[in-house]
PLY file of the C-alpha trace (Angstrom):
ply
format ascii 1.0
element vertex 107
property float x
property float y
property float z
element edge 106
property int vertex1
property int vertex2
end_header
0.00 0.00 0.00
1.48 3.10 -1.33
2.04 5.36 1.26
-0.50 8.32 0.57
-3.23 6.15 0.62
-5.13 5.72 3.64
-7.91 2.93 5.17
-11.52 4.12 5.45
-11.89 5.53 8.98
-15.08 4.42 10.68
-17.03 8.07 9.67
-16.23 7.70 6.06
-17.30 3.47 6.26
-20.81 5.14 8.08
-20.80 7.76 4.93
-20.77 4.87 2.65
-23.15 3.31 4.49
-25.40 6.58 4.61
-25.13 6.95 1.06
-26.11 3.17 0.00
-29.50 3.45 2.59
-30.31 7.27 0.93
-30.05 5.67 -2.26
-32.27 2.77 -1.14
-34.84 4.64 0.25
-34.97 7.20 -2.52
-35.62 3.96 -4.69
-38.12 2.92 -2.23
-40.12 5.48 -2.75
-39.93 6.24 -6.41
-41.05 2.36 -6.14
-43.98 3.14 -4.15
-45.14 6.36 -6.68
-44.35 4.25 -10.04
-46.80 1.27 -8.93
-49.47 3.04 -6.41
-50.17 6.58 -8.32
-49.90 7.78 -4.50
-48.23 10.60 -3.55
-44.83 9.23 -1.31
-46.33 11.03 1.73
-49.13 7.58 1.68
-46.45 5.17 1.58
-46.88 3.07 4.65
-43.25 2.75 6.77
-43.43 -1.28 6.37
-43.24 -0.68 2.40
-39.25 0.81 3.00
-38.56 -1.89 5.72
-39.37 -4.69 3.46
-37.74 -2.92 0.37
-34.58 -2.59 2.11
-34.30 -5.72 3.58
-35.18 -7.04 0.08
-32.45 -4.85 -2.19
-29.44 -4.60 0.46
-30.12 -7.77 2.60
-27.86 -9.69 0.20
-24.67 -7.71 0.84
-25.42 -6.24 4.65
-26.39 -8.53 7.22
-29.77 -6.92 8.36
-32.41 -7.88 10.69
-36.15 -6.68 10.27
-38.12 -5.56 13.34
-36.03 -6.26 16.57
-36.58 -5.31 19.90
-34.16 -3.27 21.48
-33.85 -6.11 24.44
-32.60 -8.69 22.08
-30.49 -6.41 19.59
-28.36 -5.96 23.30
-28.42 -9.89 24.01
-27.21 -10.25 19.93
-24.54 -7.61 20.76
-23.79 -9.87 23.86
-23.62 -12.85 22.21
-21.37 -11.10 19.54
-19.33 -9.27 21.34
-18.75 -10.84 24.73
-19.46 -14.34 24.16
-20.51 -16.07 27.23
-19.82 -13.02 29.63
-22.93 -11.83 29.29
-23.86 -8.64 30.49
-27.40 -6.74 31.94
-28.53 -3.67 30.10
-27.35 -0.67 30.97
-30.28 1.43 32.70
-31.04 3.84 30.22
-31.62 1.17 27.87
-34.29 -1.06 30.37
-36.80 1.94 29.80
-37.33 1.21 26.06
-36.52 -2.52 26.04
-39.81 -3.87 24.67
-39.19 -0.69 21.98
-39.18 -2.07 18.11
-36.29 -1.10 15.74
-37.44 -1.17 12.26
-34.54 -2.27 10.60
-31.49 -3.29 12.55
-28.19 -3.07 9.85
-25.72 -5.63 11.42
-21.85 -5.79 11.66
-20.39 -8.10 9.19
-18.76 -10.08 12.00
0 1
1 2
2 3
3 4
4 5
5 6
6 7
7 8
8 9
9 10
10 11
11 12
12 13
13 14
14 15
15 16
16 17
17 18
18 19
19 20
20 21
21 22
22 23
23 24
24 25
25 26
26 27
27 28
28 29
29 30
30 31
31 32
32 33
33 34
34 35
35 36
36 37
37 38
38 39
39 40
40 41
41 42
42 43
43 44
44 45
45 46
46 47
47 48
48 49
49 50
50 51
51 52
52 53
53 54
54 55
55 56
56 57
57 58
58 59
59 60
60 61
61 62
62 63
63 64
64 65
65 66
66 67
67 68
68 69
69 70
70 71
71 72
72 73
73 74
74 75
75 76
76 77
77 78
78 79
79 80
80 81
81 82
82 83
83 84
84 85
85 86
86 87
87 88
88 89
89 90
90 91
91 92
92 93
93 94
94 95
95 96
96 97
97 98
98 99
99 100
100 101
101 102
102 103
103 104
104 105
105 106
């Protein structure tokens, strides 16, 4: 590696990422327009989940619809293997809260 060339630091690896879900959701809802005739402000939120998971699940690991109580135990299970560890307090409050769309590390 030459030696003016550099490795992506983590805030340009989250502007790729950024870019590639912008792009997908634009997509999304020109999608949503082309077939329905309805203006993208009718689009139902589950229409971009499912598109998402359908056109980037491929190439990112992704998880539709997860609590935030087991998106913790999955980082857990990732991260500290058997050393599991309790939720920190602030997130006990919203435990039982749905994500959306969880994108996943590659690990």
């Amino acid at each position: 590696m030459a030696e003016h060339e550099t490795w992506l630091t983590l805030s340009d690896a989250v502007k790729v990422e950024a870019e590639l879900l912008g792009r997908a959701a634009a997509a999304a809802v020109d999608r949503y327009c082309k077939i329905t005739g309805e203006p993208a402000d009718y689009m139902p939120e589950r229409i971009m989940q499912i598109y998402m998971f359908d056109r980037l699940g491929d190439d990112h690991p992704m998880v539709p619809e997860m609590t935030v109580r087991r998106l913790w135990h999955r980082h857990n299970l990732t991260n500290m293997g058997s050393r599991l560890r309790p939720a920190p307090r602030e997130l006990r409050s919203i435990a039982d809260k749905r994500i959306d769309l969880v994108m996943l590390d590659r690990k």
